[in-house]
C-alpha positions in Angstrom: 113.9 153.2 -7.1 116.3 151.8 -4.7 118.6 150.4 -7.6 118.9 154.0 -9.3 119.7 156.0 -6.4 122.7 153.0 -5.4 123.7 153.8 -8.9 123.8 157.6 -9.2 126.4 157.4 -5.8 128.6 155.1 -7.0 128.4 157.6 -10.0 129.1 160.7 -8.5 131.9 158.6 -6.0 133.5 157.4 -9.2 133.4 160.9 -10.4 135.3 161.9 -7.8 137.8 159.7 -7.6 138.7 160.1 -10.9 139.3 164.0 -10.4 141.1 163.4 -7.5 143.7 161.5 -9.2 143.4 163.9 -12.0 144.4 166.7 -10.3 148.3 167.9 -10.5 150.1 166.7 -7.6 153.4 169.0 -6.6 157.1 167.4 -6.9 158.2 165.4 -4.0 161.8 166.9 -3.7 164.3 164.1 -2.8 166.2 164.6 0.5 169.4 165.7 -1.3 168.5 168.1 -3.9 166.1 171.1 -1.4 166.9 173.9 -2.4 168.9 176.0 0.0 167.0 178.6 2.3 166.4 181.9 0.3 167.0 185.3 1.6 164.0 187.5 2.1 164.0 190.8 0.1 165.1 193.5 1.8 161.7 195.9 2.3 161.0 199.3 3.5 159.2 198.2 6.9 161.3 198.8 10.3 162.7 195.9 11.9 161.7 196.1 16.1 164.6 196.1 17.8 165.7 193.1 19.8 166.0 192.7 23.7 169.5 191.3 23.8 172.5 193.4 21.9 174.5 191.8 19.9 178.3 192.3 20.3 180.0 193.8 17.7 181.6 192.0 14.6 185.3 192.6 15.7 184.7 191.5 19.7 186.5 188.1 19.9 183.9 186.1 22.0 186.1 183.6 24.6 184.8 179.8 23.7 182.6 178.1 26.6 185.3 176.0 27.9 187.3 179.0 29.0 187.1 180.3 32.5 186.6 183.1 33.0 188.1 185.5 35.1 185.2 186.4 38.2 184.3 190.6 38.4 185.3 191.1 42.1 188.2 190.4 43.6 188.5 187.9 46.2 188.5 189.2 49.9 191.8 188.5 52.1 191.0 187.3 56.1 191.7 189.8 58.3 193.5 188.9 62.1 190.7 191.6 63.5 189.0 189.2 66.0 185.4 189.8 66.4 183.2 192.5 68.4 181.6 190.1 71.7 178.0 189.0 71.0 175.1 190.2 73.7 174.0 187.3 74.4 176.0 184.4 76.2 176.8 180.8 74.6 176.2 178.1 77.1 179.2 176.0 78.5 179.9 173.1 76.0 181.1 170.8 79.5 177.7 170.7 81.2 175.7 167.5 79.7 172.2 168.4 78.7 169.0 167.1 80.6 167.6 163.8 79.5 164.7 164.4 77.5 161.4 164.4 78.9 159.0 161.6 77.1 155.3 163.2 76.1 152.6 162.2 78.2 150.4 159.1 76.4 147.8 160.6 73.8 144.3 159.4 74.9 142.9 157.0 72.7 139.6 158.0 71.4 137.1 154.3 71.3 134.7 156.0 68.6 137.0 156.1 65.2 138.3 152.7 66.8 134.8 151.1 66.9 134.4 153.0 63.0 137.4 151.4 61.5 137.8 147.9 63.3 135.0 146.7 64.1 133.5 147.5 60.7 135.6 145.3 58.9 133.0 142.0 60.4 130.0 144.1 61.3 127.7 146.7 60.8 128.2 149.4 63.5 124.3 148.7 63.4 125.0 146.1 65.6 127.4 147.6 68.0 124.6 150.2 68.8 122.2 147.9 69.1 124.2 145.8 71.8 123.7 147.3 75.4 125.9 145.4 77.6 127.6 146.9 80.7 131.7 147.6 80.8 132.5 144.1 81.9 130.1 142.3 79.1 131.7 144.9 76.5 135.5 143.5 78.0 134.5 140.3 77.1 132.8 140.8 73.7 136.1 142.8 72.5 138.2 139.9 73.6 136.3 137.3 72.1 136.5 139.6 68.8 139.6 140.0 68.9 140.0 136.5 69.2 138.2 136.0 66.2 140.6 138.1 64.0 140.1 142.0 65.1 143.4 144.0 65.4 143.7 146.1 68.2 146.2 146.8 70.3 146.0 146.5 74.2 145.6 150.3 74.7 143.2 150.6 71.5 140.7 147.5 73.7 140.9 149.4 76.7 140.0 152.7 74.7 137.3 150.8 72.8 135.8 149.1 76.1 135.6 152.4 77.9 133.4 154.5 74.7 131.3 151.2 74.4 130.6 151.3 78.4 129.8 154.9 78.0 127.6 155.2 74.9 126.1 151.8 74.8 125.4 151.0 78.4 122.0 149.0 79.2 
């Protein structure tokens, strides 16, 4: 059974092949010899109007490169001096204060704790640590002895949320 069904589809595959290739193909027309676009019949349909006109045949159009001349005519300075403002400018000789530097922005220990601290530990083990301030000053140092990046003002912030949350 198996042997007859193989042989029916290479039948019917052969089959088709063979009208395939049978089939007229059209001409391949070489590069050189298309025939030239033709013009479409004229036909009793309206033709919509376009958005842009189009000049007339007998307007010479200028070529790109020309310049061309500009539609308003340039405006001459006058000798009229201005009308005063209302509001005063400030003398140019008095030198401006120095500025003022912005007061320190406040640390804040817990996004500190987050992202440093983190990068050795779990923060399961900071929370389970209850250690007074002094114990927590010495625990950051000694971590960041061991390789944690913080900053002088970033320990101090750090020590003060770790006295304040995780105090015995």
């Amino acid at each position: 059974m198996d042997k007859r069904l193989i042989a029916i589809c290479l039948t019917l595959v052969l089959a088709w092949a063979v009208v395939g290739c049978a089939a007229p193909q059209p001409e391949a027309v070489p590069p050189a010899q298309e025939a030239a676009p033709t013009s479409v019949p004229p036909t009793d349909t309206p033709v919509a109007p376009t958005d842009t006109p189009e000049p007339p045949a007998d307007t010479p159009v200028p070529p790109a490169d020309t310049p061309v001349a500009p539609t308003e005519a340039p405006v001459p300075p006058t000798d009229t001096p201005l009308p005063p403002t209302d509001t005063p400018e400030p003398p140019t000789d008095t030198p401006l204060p120095p500025p003022t530097e912005a007061p320190p922005v406040a640390l804040d220990g817990e996004p500190l704790v987050a992202e440093r601290c983190t990068v050795c530990h779990s923060l399961g083990r900071v929370q389970s640590a209850h250690k007074t301030e002094a114990e927590w000053q010495v625990t950051v140092q000694r971590m960041v002895g061991n390789g944690a990046k913080l900053t002088d003002e970033e320990q101090a912030a750090v020590i003060a949320f770790l006295a304040a949350t995780y105090a015995p």
